[in-house]
MARGUTOR-840992 format. One record per residue: x, y, z of N, C-alpha, C in turn; residue in one letter. Coordinates in pm, whole numbers, plus 32768, in hexadecimal, padded with zeros to 4 digits. Atoms other than C-alpha are relative to their C-alpha. Example, Ala and Ser with C-alpha at 12.3 -4.5 7.8 and 13.67 -1.06 7.14 Angstrom:
! residues 2
  neast  nnorth   nup  caeast  canorth  caup  ceast  cnorth   cup  rest
   8059    7F89  8000    84CE     7E3E  830C   805A    8078  8000     a
   7FAE    7F89  7FFA    8557     7F96  82CA   7FB3    806D  8049     s
***
This chain:
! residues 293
  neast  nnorth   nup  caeast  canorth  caup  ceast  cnorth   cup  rest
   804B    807D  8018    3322     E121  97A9   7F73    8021  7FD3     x
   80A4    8016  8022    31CE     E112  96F1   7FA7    7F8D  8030     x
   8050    8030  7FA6    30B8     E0BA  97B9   7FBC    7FAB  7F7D     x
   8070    804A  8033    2FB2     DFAD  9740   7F77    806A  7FC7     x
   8090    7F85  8029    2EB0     E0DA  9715   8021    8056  7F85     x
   7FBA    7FCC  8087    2F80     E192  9621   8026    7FBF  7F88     x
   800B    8060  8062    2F9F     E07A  956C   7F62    7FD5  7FC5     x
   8070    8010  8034    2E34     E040  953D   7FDA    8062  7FAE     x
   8020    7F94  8044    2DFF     E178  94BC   802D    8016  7F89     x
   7FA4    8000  8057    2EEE     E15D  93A8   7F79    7F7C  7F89     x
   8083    808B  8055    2DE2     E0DA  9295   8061    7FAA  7F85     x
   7FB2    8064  802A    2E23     DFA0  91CA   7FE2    801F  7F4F     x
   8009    7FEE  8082    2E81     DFC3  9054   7F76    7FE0  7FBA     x
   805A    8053  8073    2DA4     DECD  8FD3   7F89    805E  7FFD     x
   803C    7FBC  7FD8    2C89     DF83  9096   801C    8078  7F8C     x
   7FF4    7F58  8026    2CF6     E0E0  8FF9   7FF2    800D  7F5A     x
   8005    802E  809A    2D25     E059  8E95   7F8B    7F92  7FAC     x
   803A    8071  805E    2C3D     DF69  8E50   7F88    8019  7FDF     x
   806D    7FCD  802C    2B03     E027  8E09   8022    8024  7F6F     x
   7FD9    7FA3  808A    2BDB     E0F1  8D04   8021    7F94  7FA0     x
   7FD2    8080  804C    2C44     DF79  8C62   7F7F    8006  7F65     x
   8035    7FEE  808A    2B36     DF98  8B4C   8009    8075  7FC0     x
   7FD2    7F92  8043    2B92     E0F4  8AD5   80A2    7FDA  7FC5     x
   7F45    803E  800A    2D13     E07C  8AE8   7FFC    7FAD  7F5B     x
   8027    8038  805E    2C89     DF5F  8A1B   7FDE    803E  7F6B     x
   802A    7FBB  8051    2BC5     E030  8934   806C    8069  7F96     x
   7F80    7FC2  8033    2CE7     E10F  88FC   8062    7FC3  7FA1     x
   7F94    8062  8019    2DC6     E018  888F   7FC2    7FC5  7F68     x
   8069    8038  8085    2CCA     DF85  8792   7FDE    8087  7F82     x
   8000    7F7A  805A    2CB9     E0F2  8708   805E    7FF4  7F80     x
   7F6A    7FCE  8028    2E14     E0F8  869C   7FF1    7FE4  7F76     x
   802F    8027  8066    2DE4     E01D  856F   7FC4    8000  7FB5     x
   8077    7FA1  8010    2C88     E0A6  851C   8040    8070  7F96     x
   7FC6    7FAD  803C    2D18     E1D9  84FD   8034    804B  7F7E     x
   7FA0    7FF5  8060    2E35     E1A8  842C   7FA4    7FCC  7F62     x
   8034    801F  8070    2D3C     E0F1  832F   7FBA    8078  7FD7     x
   804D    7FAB  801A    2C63     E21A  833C   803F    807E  7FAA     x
   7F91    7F89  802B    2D79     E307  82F7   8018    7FBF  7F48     x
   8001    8043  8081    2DC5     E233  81A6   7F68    7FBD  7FAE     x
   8084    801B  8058    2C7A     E1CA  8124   7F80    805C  7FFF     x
   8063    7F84  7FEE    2B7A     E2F8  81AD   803E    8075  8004     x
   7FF7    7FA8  7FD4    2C2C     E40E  8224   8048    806C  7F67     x
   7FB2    7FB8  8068    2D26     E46A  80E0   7FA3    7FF6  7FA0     x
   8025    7FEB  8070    2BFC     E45C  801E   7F96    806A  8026     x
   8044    7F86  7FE7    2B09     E5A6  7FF9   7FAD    7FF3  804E     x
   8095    8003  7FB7    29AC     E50F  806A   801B    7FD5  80CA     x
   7FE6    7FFA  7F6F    2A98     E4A9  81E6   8062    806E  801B     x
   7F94    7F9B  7FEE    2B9B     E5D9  81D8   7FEA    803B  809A     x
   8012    7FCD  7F84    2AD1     E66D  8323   8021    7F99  8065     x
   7FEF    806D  7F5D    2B2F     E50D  8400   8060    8045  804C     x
   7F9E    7FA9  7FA6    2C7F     E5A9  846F   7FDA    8044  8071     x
   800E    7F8E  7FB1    2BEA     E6E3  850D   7F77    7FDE  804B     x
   804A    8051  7FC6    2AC6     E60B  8574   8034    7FD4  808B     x
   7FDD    8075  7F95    2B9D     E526  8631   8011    8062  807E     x
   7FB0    7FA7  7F9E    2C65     E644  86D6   7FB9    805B  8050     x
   8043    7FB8  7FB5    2B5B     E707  8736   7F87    7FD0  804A     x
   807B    8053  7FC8    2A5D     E629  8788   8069    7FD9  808A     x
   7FBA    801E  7FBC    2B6D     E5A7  8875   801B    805B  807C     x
   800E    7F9E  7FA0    2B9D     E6EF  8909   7F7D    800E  803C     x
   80A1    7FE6  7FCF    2A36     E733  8930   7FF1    7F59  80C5     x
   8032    8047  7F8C    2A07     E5EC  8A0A   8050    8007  806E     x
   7FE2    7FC8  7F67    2B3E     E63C  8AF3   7FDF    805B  8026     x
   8043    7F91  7FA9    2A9E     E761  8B3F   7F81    7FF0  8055     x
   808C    8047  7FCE    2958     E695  8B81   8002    7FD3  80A8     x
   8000    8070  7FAC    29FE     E5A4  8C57   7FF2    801E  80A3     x
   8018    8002  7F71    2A04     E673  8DC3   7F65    8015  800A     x
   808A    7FDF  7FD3    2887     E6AC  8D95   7FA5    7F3C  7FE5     x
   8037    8090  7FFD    284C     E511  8D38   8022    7FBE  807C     x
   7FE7    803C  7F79    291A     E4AC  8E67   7FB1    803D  8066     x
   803C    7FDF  7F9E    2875     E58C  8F5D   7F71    7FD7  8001     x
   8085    802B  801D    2719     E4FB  8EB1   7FD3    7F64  8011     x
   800F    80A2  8012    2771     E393  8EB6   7FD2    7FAA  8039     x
   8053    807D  7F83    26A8     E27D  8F23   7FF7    7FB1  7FD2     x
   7FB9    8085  7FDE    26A6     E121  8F43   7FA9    7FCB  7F5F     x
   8035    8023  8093    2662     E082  8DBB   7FF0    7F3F  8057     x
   8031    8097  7FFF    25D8     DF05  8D87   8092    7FBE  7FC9     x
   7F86    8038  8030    26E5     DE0D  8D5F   7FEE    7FAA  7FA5     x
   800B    8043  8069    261B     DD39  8C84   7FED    8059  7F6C     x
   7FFA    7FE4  807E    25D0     DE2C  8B9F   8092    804A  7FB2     x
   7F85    7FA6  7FFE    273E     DECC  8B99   802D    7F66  7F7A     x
   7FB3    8092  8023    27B2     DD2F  8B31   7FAD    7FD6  7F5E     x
   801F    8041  806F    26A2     DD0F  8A2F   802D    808A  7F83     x
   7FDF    7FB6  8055    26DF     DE6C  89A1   80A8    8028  7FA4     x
   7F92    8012  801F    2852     DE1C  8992   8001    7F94  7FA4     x
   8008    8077  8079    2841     DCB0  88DF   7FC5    8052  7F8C     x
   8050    7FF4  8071    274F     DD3E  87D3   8050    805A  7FA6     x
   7F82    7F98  8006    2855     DE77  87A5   807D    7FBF  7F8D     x
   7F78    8034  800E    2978     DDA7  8799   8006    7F74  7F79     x
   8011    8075  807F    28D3     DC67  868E   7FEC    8077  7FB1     x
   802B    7FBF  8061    2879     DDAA  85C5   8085    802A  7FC0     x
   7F80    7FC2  7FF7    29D9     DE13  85EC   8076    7FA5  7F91     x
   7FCF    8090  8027    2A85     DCB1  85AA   7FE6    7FE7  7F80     x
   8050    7FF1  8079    2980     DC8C  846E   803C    8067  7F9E     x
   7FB3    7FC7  801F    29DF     DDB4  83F3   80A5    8024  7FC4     x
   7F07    800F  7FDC    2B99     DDA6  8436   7FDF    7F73  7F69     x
   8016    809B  8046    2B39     DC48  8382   8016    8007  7F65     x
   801D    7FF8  8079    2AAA     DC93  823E   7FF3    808A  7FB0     x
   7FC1    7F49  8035    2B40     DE0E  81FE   7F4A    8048  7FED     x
   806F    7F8B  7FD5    29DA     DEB2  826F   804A    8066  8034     x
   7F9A    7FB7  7F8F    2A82     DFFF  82D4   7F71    803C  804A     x
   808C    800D  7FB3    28F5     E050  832C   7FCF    7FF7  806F     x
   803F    804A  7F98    2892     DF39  8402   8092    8002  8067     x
   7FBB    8036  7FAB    29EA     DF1D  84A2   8016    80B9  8074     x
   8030    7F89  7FBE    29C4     E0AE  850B   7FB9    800A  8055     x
   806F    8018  7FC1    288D     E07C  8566   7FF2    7FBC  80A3     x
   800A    8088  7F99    28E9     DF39  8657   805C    8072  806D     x
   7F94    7FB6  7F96    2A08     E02F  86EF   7FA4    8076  8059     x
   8048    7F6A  7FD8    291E     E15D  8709   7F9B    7FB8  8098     x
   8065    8050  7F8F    281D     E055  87F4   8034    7FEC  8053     x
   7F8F    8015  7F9E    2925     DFD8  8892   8034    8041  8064     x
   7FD7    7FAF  7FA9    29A0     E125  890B   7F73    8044  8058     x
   807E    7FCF  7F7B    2847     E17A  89A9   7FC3    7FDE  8029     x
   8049    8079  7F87    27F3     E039  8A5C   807B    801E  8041     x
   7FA7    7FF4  7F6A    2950     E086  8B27   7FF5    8069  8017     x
   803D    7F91  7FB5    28DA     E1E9  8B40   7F9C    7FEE  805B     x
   8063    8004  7FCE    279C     E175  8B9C   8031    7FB0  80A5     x
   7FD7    807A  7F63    2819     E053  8CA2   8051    808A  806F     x
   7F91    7F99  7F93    2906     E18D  8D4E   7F75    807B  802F     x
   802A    7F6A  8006    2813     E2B6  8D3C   7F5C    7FD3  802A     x
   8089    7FEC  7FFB    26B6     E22D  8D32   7FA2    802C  7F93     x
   8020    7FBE  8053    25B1     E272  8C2D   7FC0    807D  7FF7     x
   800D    7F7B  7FEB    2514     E3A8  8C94   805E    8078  7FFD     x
   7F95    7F97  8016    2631     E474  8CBE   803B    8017  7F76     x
   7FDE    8001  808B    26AB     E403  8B64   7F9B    804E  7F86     x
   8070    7FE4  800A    2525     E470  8AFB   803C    80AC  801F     x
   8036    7F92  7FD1    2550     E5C9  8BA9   8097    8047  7FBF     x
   7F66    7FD2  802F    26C8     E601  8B21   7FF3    7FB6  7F5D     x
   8016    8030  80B0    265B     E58A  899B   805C    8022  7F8A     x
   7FC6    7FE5  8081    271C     E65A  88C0   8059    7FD7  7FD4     x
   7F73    8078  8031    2862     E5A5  88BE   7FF9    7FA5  7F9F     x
   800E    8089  7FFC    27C5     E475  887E   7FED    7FF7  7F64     x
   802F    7FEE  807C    26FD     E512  8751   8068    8051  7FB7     x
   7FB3    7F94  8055    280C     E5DB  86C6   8067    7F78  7FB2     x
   7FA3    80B3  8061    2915     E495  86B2   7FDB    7FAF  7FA3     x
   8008    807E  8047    2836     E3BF  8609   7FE7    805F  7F75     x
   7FC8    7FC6  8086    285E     E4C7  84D5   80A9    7FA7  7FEA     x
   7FB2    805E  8053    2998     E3D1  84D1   8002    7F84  7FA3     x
   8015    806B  8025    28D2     E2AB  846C   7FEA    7FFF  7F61     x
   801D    7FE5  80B1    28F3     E296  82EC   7FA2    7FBF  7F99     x
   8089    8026  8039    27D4     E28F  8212   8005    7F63  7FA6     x
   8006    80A0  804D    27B7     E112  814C   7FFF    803B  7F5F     x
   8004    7FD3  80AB    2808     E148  7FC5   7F7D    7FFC  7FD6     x
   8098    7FE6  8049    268E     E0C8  7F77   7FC6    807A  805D     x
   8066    7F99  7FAE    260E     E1D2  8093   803C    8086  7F84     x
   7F88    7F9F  802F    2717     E2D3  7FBC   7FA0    8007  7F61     x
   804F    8017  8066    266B     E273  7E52   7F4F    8035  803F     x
   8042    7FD9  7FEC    253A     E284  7EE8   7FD8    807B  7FF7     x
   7FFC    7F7D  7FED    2551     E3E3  7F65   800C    804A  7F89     x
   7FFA    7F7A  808F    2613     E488  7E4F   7F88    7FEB  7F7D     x
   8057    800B  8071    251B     E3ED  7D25   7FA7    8072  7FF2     x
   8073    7FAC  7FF1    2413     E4B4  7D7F   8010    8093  802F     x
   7FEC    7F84  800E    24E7     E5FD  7DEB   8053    8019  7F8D     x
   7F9F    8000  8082    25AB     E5C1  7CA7   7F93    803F  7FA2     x
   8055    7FC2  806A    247D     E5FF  7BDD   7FAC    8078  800F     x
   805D    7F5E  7FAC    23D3     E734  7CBD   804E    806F  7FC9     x
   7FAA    7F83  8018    2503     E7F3  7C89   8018    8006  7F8C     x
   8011    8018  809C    2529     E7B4  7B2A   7FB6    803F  7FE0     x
   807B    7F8E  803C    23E1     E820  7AF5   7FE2    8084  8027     x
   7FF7    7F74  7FEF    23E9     E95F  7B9E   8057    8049  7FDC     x
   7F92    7FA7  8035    252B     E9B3  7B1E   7FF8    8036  7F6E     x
   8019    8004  80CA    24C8     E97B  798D   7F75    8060  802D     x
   8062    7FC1  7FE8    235F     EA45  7A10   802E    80A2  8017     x
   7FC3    7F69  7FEE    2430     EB6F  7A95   8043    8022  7F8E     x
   7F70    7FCC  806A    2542     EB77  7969   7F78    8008  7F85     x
   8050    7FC8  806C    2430     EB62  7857   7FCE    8063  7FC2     x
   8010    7F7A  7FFE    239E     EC9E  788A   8097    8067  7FAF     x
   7F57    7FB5  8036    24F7     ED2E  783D   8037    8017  7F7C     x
   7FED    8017  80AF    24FF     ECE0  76C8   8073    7FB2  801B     x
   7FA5    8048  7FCE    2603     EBDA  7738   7FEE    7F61  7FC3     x
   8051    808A  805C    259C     EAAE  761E   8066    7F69  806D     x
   7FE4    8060  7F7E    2598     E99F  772F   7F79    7F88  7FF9     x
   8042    8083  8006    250E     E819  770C   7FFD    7F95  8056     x
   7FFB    8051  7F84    24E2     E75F  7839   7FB6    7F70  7FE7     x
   802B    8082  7FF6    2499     E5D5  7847   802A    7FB6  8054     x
   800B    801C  7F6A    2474     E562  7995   80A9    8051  8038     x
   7F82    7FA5  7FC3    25F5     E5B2  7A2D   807E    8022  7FB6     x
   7F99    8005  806A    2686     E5F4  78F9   7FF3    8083  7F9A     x
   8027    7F66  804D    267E     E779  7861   8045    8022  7F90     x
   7FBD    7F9F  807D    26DF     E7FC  7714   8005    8089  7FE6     x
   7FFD    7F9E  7FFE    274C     E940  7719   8042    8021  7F8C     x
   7FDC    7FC3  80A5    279A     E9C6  757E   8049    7F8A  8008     x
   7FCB    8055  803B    28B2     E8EF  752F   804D    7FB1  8075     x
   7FD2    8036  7F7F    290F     E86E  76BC   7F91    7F98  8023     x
   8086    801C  7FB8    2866     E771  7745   804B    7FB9  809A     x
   7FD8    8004  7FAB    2862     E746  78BE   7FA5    7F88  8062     x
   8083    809F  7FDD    2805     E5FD  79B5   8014    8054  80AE     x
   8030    7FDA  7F74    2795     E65C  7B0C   8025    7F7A  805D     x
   7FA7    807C  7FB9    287D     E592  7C00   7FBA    7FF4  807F     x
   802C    801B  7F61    2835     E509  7D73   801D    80AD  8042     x
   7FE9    7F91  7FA8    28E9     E62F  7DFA   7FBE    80B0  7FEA     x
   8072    7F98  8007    27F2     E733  7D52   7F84    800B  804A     x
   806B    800C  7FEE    26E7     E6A1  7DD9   7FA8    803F  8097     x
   803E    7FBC  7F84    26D9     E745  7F1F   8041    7F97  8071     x
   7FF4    8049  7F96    272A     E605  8012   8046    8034  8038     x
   7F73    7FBE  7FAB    28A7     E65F  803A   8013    805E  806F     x
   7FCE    7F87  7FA5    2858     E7B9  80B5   7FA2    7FFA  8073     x
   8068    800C  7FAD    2725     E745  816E   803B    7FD5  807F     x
   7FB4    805C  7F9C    27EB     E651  825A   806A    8060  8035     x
   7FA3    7FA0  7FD4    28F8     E783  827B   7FA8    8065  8060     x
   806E    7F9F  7FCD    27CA     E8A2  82CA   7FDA    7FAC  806D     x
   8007    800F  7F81    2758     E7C8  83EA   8054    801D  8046     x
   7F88    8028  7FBE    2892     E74D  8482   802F    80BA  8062     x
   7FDA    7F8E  7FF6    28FB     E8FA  8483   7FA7    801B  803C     x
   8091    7FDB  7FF0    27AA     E968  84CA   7FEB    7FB8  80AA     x
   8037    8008  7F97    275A     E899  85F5   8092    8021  807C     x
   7F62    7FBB  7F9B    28E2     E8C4  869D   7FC9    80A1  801D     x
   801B    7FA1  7FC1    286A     EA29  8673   7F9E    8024  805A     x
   8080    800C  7FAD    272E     E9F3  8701   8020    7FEB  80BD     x
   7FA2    8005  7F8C    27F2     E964  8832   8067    805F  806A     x
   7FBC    7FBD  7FC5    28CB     EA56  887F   7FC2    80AA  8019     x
   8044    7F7E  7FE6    280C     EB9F  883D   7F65    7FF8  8038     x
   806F    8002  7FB4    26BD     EB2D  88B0   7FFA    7F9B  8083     x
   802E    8099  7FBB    26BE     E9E8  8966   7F72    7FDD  8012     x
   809C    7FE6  8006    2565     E9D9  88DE   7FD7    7F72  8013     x
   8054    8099  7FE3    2455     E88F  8936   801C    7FCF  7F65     x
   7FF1    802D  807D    243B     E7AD  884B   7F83    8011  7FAB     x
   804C    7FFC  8033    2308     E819  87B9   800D    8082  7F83     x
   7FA8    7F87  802F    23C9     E988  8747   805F    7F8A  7F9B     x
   7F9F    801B  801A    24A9     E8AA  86C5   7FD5    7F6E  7F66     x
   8066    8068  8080    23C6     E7B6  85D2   7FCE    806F  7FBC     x
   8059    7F92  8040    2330     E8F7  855C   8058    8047  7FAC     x
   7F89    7FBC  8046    2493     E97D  84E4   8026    7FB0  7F74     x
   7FC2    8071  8024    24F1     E820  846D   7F84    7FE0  7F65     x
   805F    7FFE  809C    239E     E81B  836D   8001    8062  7FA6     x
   7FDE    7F9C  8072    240A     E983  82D7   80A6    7FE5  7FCF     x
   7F90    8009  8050    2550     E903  8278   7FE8    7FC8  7F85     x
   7FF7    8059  808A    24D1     E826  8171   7FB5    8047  7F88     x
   8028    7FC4  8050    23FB     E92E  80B0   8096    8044  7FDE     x
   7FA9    7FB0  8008    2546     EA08  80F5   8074    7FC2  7FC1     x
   7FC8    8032  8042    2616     E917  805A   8011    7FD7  7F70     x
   8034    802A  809D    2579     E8BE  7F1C   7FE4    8087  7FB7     x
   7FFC    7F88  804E    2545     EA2F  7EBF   80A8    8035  7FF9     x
   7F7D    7FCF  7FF2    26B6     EA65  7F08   8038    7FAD  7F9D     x
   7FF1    8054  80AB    26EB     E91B  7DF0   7FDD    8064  7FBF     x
   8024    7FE6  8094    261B     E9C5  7D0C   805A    8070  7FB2     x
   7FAA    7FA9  8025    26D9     EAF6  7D29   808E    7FEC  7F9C     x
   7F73    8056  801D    2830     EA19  7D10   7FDE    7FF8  7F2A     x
   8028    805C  8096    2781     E96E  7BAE   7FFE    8088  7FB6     x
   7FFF    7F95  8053    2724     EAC3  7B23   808E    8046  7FDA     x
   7F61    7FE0  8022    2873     EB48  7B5B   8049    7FB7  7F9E     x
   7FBB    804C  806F    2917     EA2C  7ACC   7FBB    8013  7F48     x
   8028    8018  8069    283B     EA2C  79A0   8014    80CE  7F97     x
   7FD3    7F9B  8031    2880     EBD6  7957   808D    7FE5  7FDD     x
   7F1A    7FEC  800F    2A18     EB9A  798C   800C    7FB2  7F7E     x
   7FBD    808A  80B5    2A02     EA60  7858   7FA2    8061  7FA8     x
   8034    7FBB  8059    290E     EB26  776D   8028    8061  7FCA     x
   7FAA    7F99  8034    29D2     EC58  7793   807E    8009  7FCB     x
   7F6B    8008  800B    2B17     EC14  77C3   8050    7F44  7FEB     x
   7FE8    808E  8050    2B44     EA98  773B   8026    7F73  8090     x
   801A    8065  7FBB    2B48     E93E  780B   8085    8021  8051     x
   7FA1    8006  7FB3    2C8E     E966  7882   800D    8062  808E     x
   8001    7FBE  7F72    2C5E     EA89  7967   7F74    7FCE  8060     x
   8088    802A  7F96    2B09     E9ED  79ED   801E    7F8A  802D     x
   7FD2    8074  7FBE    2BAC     E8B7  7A4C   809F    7FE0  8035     x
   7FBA    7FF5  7FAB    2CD2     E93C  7AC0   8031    803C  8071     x
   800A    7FD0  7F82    2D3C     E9F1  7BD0   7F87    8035  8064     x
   8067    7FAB  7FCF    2C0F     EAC1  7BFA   7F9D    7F8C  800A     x
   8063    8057  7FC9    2B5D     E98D  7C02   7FF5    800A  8072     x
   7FC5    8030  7F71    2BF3     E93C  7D62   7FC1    807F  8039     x
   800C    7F5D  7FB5    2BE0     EADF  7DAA   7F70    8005  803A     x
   80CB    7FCB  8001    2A33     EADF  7D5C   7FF8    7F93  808B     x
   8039    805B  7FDE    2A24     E9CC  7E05   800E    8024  80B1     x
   7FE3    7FC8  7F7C    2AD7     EA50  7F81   7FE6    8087  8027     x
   8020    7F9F  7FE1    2A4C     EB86  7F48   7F72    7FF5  800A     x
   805F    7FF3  7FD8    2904     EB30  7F41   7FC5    7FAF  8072     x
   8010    8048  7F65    2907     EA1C  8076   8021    8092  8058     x
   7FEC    7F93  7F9A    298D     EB73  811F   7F8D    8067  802C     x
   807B    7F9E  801E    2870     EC40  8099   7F64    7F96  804D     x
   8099    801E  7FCB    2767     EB2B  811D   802B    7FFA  808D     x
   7FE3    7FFA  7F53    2824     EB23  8277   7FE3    8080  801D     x
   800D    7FA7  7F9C    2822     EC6F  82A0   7F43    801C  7FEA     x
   80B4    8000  7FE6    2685     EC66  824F   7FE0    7FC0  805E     x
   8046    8035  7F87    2643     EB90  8356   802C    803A  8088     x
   7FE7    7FD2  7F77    271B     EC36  8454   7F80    809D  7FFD     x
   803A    7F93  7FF0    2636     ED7B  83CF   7F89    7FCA  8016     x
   806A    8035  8009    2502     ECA1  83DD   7FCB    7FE2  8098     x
   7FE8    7FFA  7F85    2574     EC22  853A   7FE9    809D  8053     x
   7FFE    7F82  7FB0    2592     ED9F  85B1   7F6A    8023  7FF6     x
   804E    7FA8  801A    2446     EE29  8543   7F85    7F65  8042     x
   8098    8063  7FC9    2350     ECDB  85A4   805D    7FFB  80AF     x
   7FFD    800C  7F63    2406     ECBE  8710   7FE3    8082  8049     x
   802E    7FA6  7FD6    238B     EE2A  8752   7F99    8010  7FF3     x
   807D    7FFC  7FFC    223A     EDEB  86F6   7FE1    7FA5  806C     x
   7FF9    8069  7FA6    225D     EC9A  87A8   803B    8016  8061     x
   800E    7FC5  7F9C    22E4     ED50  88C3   805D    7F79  803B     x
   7F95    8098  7FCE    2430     EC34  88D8   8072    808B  7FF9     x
   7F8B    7F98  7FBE    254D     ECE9  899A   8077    7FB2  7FEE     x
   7F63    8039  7FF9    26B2     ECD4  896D   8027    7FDC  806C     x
   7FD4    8055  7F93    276C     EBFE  8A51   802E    8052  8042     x
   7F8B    7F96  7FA5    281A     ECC4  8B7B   806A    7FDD  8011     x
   7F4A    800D  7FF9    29A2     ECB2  8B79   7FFC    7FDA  80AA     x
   7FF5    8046  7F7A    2A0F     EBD8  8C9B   803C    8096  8067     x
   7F9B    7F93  7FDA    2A7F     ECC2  8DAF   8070    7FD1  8054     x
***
């Protein structure tokens, strides 16, 4: 027979589950998200890193999660309610009128007012990198996208026609548009540096994570040499392309070896920053993480 005392002890669902009810929620609201993201951002170059984003960002925070629970303390319930509504009309808005943006955006808020309501904001504060690593899922706005490339469209351009000149390489540049002898070549979005920029973090700070678990101040300092390290790794890309068509005719510079220059030199600026990473965290005196024991 079970006593009345053993029965108390026995805790009540609702109790046990109903904190976790806005993650549940949240989850669920993903699903759909997702799947848009996968078809309108992800299969195209400038979102190709969301995937390994999602998956690892994901990992990263269950690994977080026994040092947020043991940190957790008691959050505001009004601001949990207003940071959820605002989230969720951004969300709604968004779903509505095919923002994949704003409706990201509304999900991304969403999921860290029910972090926040469970965990507290300090702990979320003192456990950051998750938080900042995921929202590399939030996809840039086509005018933010224009924006950006215009102005690395024409940098790299011009340093590329500046380097090849020298060369005796009869080369006519007008704004993102190069004539090389009887080729002429247009300087696309995906030259421009963004693509690999948004990749070079994403890699870059995961590694940052796992081989240093450096502050976030190490970690803004990495995050501002990617973008010189990116745009010299374009220019490289552009020069290449523009030897392979001059020499050897349009077809081999815009075909395969297009694709080749192009993954060999995102490889060549990753592995500069991991060498860039090695040689400033020994001046800066940032230690590798110690292997759990």
């Amino acid at each position: 027979m079970t006593s009345t005392t053993d029965q108390s002890r026995i805790p009540d669902p609702k109790t046990v589950l109903l904190p976790y009810l806005p993650l549940v929620i949240a989850g669920l609201a993903a699903i759909p998200t997702i799947i848009r993201l996968g078809q309108q951002v992800w299969s195209r170059e400038f979102g190709a890193h969301g995937p390994i984003v999602l998956a690892t960002g994901a990992w990263i925070l269950w690994r977080r999660l026994p040092y947020l629970k043991a940190e957790a303390e008691k959050s505001y319930f009004a601001l949990t309610i207003i940071a959820s509504l605002g989230s969720l009309a951004l969300y709604v808005f968004g779903r509505a009128y095919d923002f994949i943006s704003l409706e990201t955006a509304g999900l991304y808020g969403f999921f860290l007012a029910a972090l926040y309501d469970r965990f507290g904001l300090k702990p979320m504060l003192r456990n950051w990198f998750p938080f900042v690593y995921l929202a590399l899922l939030l996809p840039i706005p086509g005018w933010a996208l224009d924006q950006f490339t215009a102005p690395l469209k024409l940098l790299v351009s011009w340093m590329s026609a500046a380097l090849v000149e020298p060369l005796g390489i009869p080369i006519l540049r007008e704004g993102v548009t190069m004539t090389v002898g009887p080729y002429q070549l247009l300087v696309e979005d995906a030259c421009s540096g963004l693509n690999s920029l948004i990749g070079l973090i994403a890699i870059t700070l995961f590694y940052i994570y796992l081989l240093r678990d450096a502050g976030w101040r190490y970690s803004v300092f990495l995050v501002c040499l990617i973008i010189p390290v990116a745009i010299i790794a374009n220019v490289l890309r552009i020069i290449t392309l523009i030897l392979l068509t001059y020499f050897f005719g349009d077809a081999v510079g815009q075909g395969f070896l297009h694709v080749t220059a192009g993954l060999f030199l995102f490889a060549l600026a990753l592995g500069l920053m991991f060498a860039i990473d090695s040689i400033a965290s020994k001046f800066l005196h940032i230690a590798e993480r110690k292997p759990a024991q």
